[in-house]
FIGU-214893 format. One record per residue (C-alpha): residue number from 1; residue in one letter; x, y, z. Coordinates in Angstrom, 1 decimal. Example, Ala and Ser with C-alpha at 12.3 -4.5 7.8 and 13.67 -1.06 7.14 Angstrom:
<pts>
PT  pos  code       X       Y       Z
PT    1     A    12.3    -4.5     7.8
PT    2     S    13.7    -1.1     7.1
</pts>
This chain:
<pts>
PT  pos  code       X       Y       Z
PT    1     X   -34.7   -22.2   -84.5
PT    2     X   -35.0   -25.3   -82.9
PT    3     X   -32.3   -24.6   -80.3
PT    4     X   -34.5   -22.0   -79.2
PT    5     X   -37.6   -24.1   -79.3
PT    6     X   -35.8   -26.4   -76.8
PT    7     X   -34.6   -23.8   -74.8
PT    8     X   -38.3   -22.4   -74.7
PT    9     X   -39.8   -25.8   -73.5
PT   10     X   -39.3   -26.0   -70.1
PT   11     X   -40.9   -22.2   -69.9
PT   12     X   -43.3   -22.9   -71.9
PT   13     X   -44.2   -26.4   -70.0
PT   14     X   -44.0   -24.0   -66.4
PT   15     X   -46.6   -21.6   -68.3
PT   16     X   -48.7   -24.7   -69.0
PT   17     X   -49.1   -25.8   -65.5
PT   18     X   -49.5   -22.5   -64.0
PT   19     X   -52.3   -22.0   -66.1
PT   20     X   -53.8   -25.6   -64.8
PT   21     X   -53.6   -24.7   -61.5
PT   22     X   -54.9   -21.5   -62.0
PT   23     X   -57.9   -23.1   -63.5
PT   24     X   -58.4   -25.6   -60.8
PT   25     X   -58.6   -22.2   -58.3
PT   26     X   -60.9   -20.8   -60.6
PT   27     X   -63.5   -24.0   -60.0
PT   28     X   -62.5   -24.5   -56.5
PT   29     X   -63.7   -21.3   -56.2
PT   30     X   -67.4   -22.2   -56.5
PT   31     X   -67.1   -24.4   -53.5
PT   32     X   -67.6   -21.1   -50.9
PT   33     X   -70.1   -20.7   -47.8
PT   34     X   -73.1   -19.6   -49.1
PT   35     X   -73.3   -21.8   -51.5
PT   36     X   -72.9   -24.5   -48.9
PT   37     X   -75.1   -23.4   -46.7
PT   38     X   -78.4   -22.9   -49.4
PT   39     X   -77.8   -27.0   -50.1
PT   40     X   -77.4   -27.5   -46.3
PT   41     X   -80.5   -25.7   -45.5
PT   42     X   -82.6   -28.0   -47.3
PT   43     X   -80.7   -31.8   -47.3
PT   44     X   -81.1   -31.4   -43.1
PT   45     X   -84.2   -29.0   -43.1
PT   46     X   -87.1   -30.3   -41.6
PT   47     X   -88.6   -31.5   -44.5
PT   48     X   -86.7   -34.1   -45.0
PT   49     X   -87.0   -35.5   -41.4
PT   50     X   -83.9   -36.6   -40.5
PT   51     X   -83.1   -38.8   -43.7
PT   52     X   -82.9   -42.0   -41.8
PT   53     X   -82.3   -44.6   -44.2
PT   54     X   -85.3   -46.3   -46.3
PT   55     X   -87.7   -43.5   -44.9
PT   56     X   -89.8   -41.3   -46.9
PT   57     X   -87.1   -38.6   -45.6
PT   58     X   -84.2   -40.5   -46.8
PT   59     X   -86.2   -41.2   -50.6
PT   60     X   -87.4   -37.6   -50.6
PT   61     X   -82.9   -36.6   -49.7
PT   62     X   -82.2   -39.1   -52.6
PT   63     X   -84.5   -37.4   -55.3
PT   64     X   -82.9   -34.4   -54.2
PT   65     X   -79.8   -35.1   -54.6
PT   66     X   -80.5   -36.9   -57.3
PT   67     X   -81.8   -33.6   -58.9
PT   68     X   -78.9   -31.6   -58.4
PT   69     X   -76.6   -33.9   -60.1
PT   70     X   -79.0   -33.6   -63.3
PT   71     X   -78.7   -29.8   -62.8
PT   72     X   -75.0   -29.9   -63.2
PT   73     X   -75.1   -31.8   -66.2
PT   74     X   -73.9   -35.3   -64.8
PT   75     X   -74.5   -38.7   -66.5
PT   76     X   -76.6   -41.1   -64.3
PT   77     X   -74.2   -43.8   -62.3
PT   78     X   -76.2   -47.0   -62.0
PT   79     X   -77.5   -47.4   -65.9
PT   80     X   -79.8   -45.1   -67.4
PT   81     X   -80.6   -44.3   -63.4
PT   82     X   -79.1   -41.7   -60.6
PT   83     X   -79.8   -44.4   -58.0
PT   84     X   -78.6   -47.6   -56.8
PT   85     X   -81.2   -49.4   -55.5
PT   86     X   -80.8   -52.2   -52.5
PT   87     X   -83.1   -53.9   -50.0
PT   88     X   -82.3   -53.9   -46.2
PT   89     X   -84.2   -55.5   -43.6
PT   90     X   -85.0   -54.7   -40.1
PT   91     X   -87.0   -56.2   -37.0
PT   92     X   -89.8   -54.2   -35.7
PT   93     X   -91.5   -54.8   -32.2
PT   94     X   -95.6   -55.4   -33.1
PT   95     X   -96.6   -55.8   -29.0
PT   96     X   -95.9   -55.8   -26.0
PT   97     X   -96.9   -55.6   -22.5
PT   98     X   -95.9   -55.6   -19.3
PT   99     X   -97.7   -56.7   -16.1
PT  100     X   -97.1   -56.6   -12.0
PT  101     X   -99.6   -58.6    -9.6
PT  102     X  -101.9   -58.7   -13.0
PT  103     X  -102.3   -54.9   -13.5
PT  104     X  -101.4   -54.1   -17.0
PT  105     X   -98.9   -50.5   -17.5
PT  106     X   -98.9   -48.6   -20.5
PT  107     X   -95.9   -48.4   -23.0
PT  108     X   -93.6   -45.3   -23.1
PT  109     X   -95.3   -44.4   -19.9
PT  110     X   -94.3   -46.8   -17.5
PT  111     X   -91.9   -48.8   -19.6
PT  112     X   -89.8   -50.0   -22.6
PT  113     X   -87.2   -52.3   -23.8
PT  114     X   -85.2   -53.4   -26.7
PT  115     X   -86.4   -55.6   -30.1
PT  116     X   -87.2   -58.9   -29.1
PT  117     X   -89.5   -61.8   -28.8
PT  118     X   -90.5   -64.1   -25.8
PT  119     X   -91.9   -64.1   -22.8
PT  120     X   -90.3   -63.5   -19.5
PT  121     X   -91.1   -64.2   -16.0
PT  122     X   -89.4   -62.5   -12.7
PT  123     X   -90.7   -62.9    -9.2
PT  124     X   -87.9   -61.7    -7.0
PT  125     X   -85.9   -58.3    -7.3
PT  126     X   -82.9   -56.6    -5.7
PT  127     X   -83.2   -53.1    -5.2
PT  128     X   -79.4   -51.5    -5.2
PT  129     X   -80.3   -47.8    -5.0
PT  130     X   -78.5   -45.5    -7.7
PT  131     X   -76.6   -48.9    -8.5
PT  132     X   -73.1   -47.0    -8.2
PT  133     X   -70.0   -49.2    -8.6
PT  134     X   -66.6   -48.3    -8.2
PT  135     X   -63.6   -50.2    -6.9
PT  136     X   -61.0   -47.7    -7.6
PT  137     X   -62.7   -45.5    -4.9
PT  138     X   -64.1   -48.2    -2.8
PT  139     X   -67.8   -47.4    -4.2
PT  140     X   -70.4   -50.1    -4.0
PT  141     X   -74.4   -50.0    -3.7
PT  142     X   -74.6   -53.7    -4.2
PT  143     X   -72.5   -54.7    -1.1
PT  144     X   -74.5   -57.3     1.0
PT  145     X   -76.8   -58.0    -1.8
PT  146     X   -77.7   -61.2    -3.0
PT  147     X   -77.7   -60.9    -6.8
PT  148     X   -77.5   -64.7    -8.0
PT  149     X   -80.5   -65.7   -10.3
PT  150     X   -82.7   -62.2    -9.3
PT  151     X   -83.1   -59.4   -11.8
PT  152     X   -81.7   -55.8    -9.9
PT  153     X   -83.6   -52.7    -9.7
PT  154     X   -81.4   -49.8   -10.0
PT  155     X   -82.5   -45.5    -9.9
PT  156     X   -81.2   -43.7   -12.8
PT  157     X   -79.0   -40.9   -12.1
PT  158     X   -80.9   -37.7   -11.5
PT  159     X   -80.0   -35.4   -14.7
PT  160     X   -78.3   -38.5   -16.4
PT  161     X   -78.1   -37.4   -20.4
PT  162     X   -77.4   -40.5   -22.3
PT  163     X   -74.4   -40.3   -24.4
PT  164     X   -71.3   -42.1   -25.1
PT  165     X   -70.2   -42.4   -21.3
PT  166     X   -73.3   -43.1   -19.7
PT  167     X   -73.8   -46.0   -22.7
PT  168     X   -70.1   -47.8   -21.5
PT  169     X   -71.4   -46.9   -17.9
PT  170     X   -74.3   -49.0   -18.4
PT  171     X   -72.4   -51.7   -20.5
PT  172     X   -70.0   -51.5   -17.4
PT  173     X   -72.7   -51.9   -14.6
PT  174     X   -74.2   -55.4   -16.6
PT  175     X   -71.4   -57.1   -16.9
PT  176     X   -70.3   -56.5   -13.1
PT  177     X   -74.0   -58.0   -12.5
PT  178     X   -73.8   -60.6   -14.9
PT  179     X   -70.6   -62.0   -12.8
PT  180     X   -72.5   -61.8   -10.1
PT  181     X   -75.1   -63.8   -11.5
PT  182     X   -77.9   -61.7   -11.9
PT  183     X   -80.4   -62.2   -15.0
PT  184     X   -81.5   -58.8   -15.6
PT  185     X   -81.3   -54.8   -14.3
PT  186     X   -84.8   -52.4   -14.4
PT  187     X   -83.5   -49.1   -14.4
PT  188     X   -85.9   -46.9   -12.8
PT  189     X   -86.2   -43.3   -15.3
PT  190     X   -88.1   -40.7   -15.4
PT  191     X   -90.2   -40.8   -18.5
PT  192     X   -91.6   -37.6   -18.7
PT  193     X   -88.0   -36.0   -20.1
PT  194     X   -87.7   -39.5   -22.2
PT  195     X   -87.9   -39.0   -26.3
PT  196     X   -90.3   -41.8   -27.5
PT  197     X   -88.9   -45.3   -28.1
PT  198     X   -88.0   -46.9   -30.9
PT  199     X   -89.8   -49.8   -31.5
PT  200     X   -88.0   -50.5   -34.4
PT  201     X   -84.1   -52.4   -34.5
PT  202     X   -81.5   -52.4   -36.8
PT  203     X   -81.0   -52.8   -40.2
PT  204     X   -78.9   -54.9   -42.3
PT  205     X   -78.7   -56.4   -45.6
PT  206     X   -79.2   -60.1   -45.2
PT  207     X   -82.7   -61.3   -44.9
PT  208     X   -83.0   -63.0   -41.2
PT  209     X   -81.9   -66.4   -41.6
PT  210     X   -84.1   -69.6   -41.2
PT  211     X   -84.8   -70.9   -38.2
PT  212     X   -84.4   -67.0   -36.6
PT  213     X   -87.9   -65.6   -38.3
PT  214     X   -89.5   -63.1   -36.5
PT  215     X   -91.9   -63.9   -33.7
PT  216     X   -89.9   -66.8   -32.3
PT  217     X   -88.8   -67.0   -28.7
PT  218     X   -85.5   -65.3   -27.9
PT  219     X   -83.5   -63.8   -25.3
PT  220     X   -83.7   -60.1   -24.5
PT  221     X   -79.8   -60.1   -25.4
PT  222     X   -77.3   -62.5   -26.3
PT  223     X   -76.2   -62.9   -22.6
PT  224     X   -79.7   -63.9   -21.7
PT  225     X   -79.7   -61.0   -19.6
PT  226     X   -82.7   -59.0   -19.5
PT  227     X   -82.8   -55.2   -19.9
PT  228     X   -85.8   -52.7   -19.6
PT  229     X   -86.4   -48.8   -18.4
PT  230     X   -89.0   -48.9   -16.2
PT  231     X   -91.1   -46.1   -14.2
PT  232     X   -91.4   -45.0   -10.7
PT  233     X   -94.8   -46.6   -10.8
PT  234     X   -93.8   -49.8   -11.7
PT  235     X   -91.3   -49.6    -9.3
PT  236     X   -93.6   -49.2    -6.9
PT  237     X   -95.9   -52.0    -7.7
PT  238     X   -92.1   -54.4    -7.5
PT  239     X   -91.9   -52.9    -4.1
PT  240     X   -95.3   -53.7    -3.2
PT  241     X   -97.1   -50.5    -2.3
PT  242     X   -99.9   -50.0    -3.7
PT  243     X   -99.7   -46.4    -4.3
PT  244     X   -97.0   -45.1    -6.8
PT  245     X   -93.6   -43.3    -4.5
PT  246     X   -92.6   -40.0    -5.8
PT  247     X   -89.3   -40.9    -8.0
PT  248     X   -87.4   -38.2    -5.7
PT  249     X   -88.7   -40.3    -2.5
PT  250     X   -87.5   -43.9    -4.3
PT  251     X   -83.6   -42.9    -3.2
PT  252     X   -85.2   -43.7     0.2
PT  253     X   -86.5   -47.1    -0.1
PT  254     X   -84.7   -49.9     1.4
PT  255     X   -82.2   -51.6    -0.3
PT  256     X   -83.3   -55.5    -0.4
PT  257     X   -85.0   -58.4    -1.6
PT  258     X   -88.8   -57.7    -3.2
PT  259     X   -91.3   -59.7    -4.4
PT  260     X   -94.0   -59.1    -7.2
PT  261     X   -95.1   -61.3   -10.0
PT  262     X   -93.7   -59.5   -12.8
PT  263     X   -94.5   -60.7   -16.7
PT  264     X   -93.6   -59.3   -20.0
PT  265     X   -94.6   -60.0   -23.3
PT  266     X   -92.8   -59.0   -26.7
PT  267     X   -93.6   -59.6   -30.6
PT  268     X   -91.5   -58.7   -33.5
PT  269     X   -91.2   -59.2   -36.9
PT  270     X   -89.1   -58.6   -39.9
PT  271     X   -89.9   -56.4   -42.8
PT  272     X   -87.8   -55.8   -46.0
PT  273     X   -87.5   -52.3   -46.9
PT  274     X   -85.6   -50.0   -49.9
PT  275     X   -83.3   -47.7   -49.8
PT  276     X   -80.5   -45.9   -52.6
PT  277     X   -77.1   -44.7   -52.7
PT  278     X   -77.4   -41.7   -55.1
PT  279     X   -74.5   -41.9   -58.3
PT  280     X   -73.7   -38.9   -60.6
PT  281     X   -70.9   -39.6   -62.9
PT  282     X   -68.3   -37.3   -64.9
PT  283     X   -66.6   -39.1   -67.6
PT  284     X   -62.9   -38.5   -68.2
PT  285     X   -61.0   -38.0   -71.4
PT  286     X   -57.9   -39.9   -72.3
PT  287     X   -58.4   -42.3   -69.2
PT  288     X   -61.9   -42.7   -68.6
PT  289     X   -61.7   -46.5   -67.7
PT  290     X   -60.3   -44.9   -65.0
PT  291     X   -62.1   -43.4   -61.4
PT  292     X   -61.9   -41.3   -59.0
PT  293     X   -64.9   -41.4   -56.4
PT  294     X   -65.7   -38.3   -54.2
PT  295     X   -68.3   -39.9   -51.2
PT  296     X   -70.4   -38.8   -48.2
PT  297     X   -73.5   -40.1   -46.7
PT  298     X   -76.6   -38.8   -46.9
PT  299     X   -78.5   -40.8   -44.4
PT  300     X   -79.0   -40.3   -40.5
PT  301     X   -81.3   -41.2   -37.9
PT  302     X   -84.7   -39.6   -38.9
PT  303     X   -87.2   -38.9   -36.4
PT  304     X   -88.3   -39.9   -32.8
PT  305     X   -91.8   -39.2   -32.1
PT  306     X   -92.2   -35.7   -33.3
PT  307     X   -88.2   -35.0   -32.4
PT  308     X   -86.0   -34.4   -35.8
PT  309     X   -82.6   -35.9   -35.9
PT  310     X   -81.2   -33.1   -38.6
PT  311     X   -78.1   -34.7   -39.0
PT  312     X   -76.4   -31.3   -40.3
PT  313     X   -73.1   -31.9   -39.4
PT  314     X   -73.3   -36.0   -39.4
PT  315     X   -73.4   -36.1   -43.1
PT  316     X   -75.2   -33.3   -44.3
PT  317     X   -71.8   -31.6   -44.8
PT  318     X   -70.0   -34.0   -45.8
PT  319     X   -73.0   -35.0   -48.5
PT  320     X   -73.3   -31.0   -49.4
PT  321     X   -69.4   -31.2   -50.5
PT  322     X   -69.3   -34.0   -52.6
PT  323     X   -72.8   -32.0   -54.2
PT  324     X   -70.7   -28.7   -54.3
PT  325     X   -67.5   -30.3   -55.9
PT  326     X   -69.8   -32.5   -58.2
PT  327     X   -70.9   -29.0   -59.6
PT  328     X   -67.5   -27.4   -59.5
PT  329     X   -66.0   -30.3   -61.5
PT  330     X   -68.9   -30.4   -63.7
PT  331     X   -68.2   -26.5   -64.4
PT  332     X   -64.7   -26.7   -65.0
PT  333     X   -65.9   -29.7   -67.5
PT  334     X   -68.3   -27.4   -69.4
PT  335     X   -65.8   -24.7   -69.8
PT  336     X   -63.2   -27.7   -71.2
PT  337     X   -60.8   -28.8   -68.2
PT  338     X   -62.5   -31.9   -68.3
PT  339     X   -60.9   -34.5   -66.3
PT  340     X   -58.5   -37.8   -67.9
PT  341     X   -60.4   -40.1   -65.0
PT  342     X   -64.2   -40.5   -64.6
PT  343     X   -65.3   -38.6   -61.8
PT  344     X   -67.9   -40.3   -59.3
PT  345     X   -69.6   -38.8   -57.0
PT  346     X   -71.5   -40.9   -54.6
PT  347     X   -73.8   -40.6   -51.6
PT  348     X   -74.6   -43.3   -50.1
PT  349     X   -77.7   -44.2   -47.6
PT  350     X   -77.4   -46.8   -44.4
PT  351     X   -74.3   -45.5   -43.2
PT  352     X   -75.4   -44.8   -39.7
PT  353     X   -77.2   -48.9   -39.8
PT  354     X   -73.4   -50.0   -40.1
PT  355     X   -71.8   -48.4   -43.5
PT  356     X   -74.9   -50.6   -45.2
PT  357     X   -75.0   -48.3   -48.8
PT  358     X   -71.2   -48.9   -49.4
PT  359     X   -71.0   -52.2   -48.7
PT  360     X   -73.8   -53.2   -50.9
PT  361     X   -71.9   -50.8   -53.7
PT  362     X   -68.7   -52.3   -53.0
PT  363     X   -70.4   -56.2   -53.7
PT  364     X   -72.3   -54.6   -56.4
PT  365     X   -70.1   -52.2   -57.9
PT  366     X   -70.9   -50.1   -61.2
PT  367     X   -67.2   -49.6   -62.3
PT  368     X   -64.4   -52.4   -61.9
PT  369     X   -62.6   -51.3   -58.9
PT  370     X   -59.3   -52.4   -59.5
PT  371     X   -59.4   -49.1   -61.9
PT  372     X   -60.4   -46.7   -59.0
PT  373     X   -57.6   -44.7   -58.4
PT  374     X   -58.6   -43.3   -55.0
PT  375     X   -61.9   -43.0   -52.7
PT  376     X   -62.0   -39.1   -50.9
PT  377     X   -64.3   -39.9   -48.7
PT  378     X   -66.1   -36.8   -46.6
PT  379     X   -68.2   -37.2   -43.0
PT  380     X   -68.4   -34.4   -41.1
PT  381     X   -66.4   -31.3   -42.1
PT  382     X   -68.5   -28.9   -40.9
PT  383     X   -68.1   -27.8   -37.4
PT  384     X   -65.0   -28.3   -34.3
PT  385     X   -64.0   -31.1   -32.5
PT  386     X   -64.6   -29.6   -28.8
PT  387     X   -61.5   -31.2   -27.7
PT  388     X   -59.3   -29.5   -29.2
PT  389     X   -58.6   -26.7   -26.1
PT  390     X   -58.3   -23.3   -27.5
PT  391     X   -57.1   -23.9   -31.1
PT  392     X   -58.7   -23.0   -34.2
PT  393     X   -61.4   -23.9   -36.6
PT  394     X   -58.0   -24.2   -39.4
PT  395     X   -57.6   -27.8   -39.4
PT  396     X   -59.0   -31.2   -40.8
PT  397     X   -58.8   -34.5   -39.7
PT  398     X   -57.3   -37.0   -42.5
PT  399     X   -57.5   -40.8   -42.5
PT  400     X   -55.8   -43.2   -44.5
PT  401     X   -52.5   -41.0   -45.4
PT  402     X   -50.0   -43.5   -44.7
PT  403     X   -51.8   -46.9   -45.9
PT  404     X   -52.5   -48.6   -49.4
PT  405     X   -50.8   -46.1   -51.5
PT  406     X   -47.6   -44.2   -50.4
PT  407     X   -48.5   -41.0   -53.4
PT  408     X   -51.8   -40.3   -50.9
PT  409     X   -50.4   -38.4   -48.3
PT  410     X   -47.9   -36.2   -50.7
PT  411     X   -50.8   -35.4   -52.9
PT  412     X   -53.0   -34.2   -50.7
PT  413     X   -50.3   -32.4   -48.3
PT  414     X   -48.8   -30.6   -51.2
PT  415     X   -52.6   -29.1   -52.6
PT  416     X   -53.3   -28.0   -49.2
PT  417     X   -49.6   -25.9   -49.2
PT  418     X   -50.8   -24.1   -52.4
PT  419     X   -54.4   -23.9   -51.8
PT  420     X   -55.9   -23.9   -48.6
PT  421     X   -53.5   -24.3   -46.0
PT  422     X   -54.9   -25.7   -43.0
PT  423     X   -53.6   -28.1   -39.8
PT  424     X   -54.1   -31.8   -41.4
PT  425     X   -54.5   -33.7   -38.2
PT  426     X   -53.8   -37.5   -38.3
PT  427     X   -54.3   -38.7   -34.8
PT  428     X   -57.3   -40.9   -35.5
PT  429     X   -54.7   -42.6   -38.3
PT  430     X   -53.2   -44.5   -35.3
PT  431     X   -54.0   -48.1   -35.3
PT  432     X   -54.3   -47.9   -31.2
PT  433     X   -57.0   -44.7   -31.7
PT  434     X   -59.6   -46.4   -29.0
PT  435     X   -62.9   -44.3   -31.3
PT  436     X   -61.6   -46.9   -34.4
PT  437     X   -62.4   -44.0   -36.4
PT  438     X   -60.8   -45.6   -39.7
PT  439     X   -63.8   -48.5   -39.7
PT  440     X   -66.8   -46.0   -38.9
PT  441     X   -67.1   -44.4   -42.5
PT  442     X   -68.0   -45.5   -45.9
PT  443     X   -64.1   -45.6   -47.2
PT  444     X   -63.7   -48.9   -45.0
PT  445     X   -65.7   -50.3   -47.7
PT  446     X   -63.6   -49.0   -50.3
PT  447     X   -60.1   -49.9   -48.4
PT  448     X   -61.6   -53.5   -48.1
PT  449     X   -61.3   -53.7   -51.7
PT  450     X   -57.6   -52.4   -52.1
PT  451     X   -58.9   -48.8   -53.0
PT  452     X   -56.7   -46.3   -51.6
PT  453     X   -58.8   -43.9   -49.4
PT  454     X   -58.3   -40.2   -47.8
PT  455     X   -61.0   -39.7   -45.1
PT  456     X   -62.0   -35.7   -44.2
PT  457     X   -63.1   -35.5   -40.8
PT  458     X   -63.9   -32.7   -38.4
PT  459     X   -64.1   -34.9   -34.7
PT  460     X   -67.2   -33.5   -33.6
PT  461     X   -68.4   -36.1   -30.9
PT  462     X   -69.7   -33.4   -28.7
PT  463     X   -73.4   -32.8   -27.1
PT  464     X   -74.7   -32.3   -30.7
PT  465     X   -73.1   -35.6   -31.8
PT  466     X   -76.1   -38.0   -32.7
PT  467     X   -79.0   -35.5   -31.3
PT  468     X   -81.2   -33.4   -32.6
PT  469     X   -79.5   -30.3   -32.1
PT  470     X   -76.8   -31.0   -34.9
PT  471     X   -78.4   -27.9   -36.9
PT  472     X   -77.8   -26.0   -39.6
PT  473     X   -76.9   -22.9   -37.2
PT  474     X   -74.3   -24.4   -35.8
PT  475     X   -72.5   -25.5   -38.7
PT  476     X   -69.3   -23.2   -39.7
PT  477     X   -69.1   -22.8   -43.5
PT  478     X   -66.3   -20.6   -43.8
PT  479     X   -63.8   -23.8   -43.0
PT  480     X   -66.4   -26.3   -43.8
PT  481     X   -65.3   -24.6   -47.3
PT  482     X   -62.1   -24.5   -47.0
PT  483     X   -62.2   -28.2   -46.5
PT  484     X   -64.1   -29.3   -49.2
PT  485     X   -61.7   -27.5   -51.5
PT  486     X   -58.7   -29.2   -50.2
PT  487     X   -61.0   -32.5   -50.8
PT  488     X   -62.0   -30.7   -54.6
PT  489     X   -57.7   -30.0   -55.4
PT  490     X   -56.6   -33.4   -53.9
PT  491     X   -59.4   -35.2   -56.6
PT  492     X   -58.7   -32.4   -59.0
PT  493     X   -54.4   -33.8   -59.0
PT  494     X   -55.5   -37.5   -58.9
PT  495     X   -57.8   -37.5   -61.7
PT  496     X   -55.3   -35.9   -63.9
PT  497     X   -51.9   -37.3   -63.2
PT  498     X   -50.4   -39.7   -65.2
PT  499     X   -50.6   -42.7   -63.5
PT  500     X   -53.1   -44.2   -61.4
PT  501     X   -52.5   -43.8   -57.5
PT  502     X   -49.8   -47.1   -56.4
PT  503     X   -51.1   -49.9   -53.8
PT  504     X   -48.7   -50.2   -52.2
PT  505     X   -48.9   -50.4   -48.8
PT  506     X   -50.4   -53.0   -46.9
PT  507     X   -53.5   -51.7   -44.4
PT  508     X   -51.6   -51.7   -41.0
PT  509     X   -55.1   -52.0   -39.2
PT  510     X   -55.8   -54.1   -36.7
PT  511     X   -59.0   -56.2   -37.8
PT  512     X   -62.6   -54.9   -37.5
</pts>
C-alpha cells in the first residue's frame, strides 16, 4: 500500500500542476479584446480630457479606476482608501507682453515663450534666413554674420511638424549660436497651424525653494539664452517695415543686422496642486507579507486649448491591463486560486511630469519593499513600433530581464512558451540604447529600491507618439491581449512560487 502510494506521487503531483496551469488559462482568459477595449474606450474617451496629472480629467480617471477595483472585489491600498494622495507643484505664466517701437502684440497670435519671469531687452537682431546649419555638407546660413551679443532671427521650416528630431534640431541650432555668442534665437512660425500654448511648466514634487519664489527675475533658460516663437508680423516690425511681409515673402528679406526696440515682459507663479496614484490590493494566503505589484500609468498630457491628448496607447493600455488582470486575479480569487503573495495593483498619475506618482510611492510606500518580490510594470502595449520593417504585431518589448534577479527572465520566458508565445524583444535592455528606455517608466522607481522589475513595452514612438491622435481606433487589442496575459502568467508564477524572486544582480545601468 504505501509502495504504491509513493509510486503514485509523482503522477499525482504532475496531475496537480496541470490542473494549476489549467486554472491560470482559465483566468487569463478573461483578459481578451473586447474586454479591453470597453475600459479603453472610456479611461482615454473624451471625457476624461486627456488625464493630465492633477486635472479634473486625471481625478475624474482616478475615481474610475478607483471604481473598478471596488467592482472586482479588491481591498483599498492606501488605508481604508483606493487612493494615494500627494501634492505636486508647478509654475504657471500670469502675464506677459511683448512690445516693438512701443506697439503692444497679442499672445498666441503674434508670440510665445517658455515659463519664466523678468524682463528683457533686445535692440539689435541678426536675421539668418531658414537658419540651416550643416558642416558635414558644407551648409551654413549664418556665414558672414555677426552673431556676438545680438539675439538671431531665424524662418521656421515650411511644413516643419515638431517631434523628436526637429526638438534635437532646435537644441542643435542653440548651442551652435550660443558658441557663437549670441543671447537669443526668434523663430519666425506660422501661428495659424499652432496648437495654443501652454502657459503652464512642469511639475514636480518639491515646493520651489527659497530664494527661487515665483515672480522673481530669472533667465529665459539656464544658458541665459533667450528663446520665443514669434510671427511674421513681428518680424516685420524687427525689420522695420511698417506693414506686416507675407511669411512666404520673409525667405526674401536680406540677411543682416536690424534694429528695433524690442521688450518683453513675463510673470509666473507657483501653485500647489493634488493628484493620486490609484491602489487596489489582493491579499495572499500562506505568504501575504509578501507582494507582487502589477503597474501602469494612468496619466498623460490633457488638453491644449480645445485639442485632446487621448493618451490611448501612452498609458491607457498599459493602465486597462493592470485593470483587466486586477479583475482576472480577483476572479480566479473568488472561485479559490487565491494567490500565496498579496497582489497590488497600482496606477500611478505624474508619469509623463518625470515618473512623479512612483516616486512619491516609492518614498512613501504602503507595503515594506524589501518583501516585494517583483514590479511588472506595463506602458504601452497596445499598438507597433513602426520601426520594425515588415514584421508582425507578435512581439513585446521586455526591460529588466537580465538585472536584479537572475529567476526574471526564466520565469517570464518559460510562461510565454506555454501561453502566449510571442517575439520577447530586449533591445532597449542594452545599457548603450541612446532612447534610455529603462529610466522613462515607473519601474525605475521600483529598481531604485532593489525591486526586481519586468517592463512590457510596445516601442511606439511614431507620429501618434505624444499627440492627439493616439486613439482608441488605432489601438490593436488582439496582441495588446496577448500581452497582458503573458504580464497576467508571469505574476500569476511569481506570486505562487515558493520563494521570493532572488536580488541578485547588480543594475548594470549607467546612471540617470
Amino acid at each position: 500500500m504505501k509502495k504504491l502510494l509513493l509510486l503514485c506521487l509523482p503522477f499525482a503531483t504532475t496531475v496537480a500542476l496541470a490542473q494549476k496551469t489549467d486554472e491560470a488559462a482559465k483566468f487569463a482568459a478573461l483578459i481578451t479584446p473586447q474586454a479591453l477595449k470597453e475600459k479603453l474606450t472610456i479611461l482615454a474617451g473624451p471625457e476624461m480630457e486627456g488625464r493630465e496629472t492633477a486635472s479634473p480629467g486625471q481625478k475624474k480617471a482616478a475615481a474610475w479606476i478607483e471604481a473598478q477595483f471596488k467592482s472586482f472585489g479588491l481591498k483599498p491600498g492606501n488605508g481604508d482608501s483606493y487612493q494615494q494622495l500627494y501634492p505636486v507643484y508647478q509654475d504657471q505664466l500670469t502675464d506677459k507682453k511683448l512690445r516693438v517701437n512701443g506697439k503692444t502684440f497679442e499672445w498666441d497670435k503674434d508670440y510665445s515663450f517658455g515659463i519664466s519671469s523678468g524682463d528683457w531687452k533686445f535692440n539689435e537682431f541678426v536675421f539668418a534666413g531658414y537658419g540651416n546649419y550643416d558642416s558635414a555638407k558644407n551648409i551654413n546660413d549664418f556665414t558672414g554674420l555677426d552673431l556676438k551679443g545680438k539675439v538671431v532671427v531665424i524662418l521656421e521650416t515650411p511644413g516643419a511638424v515638431m517631434g523628436r528630431a526637429a526638438f534635437a534640431g532646435l537644441q542643435a541650432r542653440q548651442r551652435m549660436l550660443l558658441s557663437k555668442g549670441a543671447v537669443g534665437m526668434l523663430t519666425v512660425a506660422d501661428f495659424s497651424k499652432r496648437n495654443p500654448t501652454n502657459t503652464k511648466g512642469g511639475m514636480r514634487l518639491a515646493p520651489p525653494a527659497a530664494g527661487n519664489a515665483a515672480g522673481g527675475r530669472g533667465a529665459a533658460a539656464p544658458t541665459n539664452f533667450y528663446t520665443a516663437t514669434i510671427s511674421n508680423a513681428v518680424a516685420s516690425a524687427l525689420f522695420g517695415r511698417t506693414s506686416t511681409i507675407a511669411l512666404a515673402d520673409l525667405k526674401n528679406v536680406n540677411k543682416g543686422n536690424y534694429y528695433a526696440e524690442l521688450s518683453i515682459h513675463a510673470e509666473k507663479t507657483n501653485v500647489q496642486l493634488e493628484s493620486s496614484n490609484v491602489i487596489g490590493v489582493l491579499p495572499g494566503t500562506s505568504k501575504k507579507d509578501e507582494y507582487v505589484f502589477l503597474t501602469g500609468h494612468y496619466d498623460h498630457l490633457g488638453k491644449n486649448g480645445n485639442v485632446i491628448y487621448y493618451g490611448a496607447d501612452d498609458d491607457g493600455s498599459g493602465s486597462v491591463g493592470v485593470i483587466q488582470m486586477a479583475e482576472a486575479f480577483a476572479a480566479a480569487a473568488k472561485a479559490g486560486n487565491k494567490p500565496k503573495r498579496t497582489m497590488i495593483f497600482m496606477t500611478v498619475s505624474g508619469e509623463e511630469k518625470g515618473l512623479l506618482g512612483s516616486e512619491y510611492y516609492s518614498e512613501h510606500p504602503t507595503v515594506d519593499m524589501s518583501k516585494a518580490s517583483a514590479d511588472l510594470n506595463t506602458d504601452m502595449i497596445g499598438r507597433g513600433d513602426s520601426s520594425r520593417k515588415g514584421d508582425t504585431l507578435n512581439y513585446v518589448y521586455v526591460i529588466g530581464h537580465d538585472k536584479l534577479s537572475s529567476d526574471l527572465a526564466p520565469i517570464n520566458e518559460a510562461v510565454n512558451k506555454q501561453y502566449v508565445n510571442i517575439a520577447l524583444d530586449y533591445k532597449y535592455d542594452d545599457p548603450a540604447d541612446v532612447n534610455r528606455i529603462y529610466y522613462r517608466s515607473d519601474h525605475y522607481n521600483f529598481a531604485k529600491k532593489g525591486v526586481p522589475i519586468l517592463f512590457f513595452y510596445d516601442g511606439m514612438l511614431g507620429a501618434d507618439y505624444h499627440r492627439p491622435t493616439d486613439t482608441v481606433d488605432k489601438i490593436q487589442f488582439d496582441i495588446m491581449a496577448k500581452r497582458a496575459q503573458l504580464v497576467f502568467h508571469t505574476g500569476w508564477v511569481i506570486a505562487n512560487r515558493d520563494a521570493m524572486l532572488k536580488r541578485d544582480i547588480p543594475l548594470n545601468m549607467p546612471s540617470r
